[in-house]
C-alpha positions in Angstrom: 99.2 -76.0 -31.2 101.3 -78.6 -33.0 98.4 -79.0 -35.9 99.3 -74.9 -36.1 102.9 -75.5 -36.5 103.5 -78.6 -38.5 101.9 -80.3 -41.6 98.9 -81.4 -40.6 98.3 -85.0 -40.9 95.9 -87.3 -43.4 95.4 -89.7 -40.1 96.3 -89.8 -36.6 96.3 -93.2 -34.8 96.0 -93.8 -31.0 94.7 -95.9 -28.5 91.5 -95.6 -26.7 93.0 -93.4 -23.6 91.1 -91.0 -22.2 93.3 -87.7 -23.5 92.7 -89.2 -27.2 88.8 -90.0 -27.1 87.7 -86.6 -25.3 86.0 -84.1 -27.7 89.0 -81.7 -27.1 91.3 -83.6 -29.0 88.7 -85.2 -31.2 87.2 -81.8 -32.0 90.9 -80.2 -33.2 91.6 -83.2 -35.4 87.9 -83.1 -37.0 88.3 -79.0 -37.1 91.7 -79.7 -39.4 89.9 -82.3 -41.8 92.3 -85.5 -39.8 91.0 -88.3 -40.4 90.8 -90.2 -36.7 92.2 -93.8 -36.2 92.0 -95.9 -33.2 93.0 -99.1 -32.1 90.4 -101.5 -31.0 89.6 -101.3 -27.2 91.3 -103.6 -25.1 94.1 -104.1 -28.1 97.1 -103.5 -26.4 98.8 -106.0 -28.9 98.3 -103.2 -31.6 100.6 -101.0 -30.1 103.4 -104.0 -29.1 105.9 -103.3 -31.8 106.1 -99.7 -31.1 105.7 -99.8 -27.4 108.9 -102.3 -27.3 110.9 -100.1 -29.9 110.5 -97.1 -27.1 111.2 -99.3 -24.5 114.9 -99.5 -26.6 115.2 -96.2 -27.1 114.9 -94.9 -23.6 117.0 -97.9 -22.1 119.8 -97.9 -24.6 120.2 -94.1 -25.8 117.4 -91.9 -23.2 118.5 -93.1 -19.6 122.1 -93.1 -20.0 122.9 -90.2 -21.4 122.4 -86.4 -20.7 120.8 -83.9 -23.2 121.5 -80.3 -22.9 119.5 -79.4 -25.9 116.3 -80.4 -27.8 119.3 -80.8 -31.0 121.9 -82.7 -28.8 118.7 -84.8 -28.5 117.5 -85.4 -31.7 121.2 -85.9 -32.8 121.3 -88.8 -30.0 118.3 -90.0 -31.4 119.0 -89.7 -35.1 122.7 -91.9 -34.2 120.5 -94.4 -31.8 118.4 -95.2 -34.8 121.1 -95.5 -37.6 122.5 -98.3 -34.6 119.1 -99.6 -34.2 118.4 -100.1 -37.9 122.1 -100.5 -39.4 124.4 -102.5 -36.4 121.8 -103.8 -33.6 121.1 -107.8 -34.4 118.1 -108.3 -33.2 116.9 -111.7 -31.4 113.4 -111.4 -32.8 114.9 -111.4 -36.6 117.1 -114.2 -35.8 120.5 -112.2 -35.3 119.4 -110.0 -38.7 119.5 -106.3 -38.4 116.3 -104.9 -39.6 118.3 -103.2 -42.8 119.1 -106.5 -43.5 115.8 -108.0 -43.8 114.4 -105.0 -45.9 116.7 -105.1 -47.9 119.6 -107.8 -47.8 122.4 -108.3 -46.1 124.6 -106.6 -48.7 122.7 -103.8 -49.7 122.3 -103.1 -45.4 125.8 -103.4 -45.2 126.6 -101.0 -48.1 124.2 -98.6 -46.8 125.3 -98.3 -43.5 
């Protein structure tokens, strides 16, 4: 359904899970010309950066706050991520937000 609905992609990445290597799934993306990316098996490091940036999401925006609607969500989430990006120092970029190790401090600051 959502390859019916919205752009289809040039490559979809997953793990090695079980819903991602059955010939279901497999066969939809091959049937739409996707080309199929997957990270090596027993590589749960691949997937570290993004599995921690969810982890954020649902702990600082998700868990504590109610939704109604699928926009009052995607509003929550589009603010979360200007905080994430723009105001949130990070520990792991030694205080730095990551707008301000794209692209400098000043040009971060002026953008958000």
């Amino acid at each position: 359904m959502p390859l019916r609905k919205h752009q289809t992609p040039v490559i979809f990445n997953t793990d090695q899970g079980a819903q991602y290597t059955g010939k279901a799934f497999t066969g939809a993306l091959k049937d739409h010309g996707v080309q199929i990316s997957m990270d090596g098996k027993g590589r749960c490091m691949d997937n570290i950066f993004i599995e921690r940036l969810w982890r954020s999401v649902k702990y600082e925006k998700i868990f504590l706050e109610e939704f109604e609607t699928v926009p009052e969500l995607l509003s929550g989430l589009k603010e979360y991520f200007k905080f994430y990006n723009f105001e949130r120092p990070h520990q792991s970029l030694v205080g730095n937000t990551p707008a301000e190790i794209y692209w400098g401090r000043e040009v971060a600051r002026k953008a958000a």
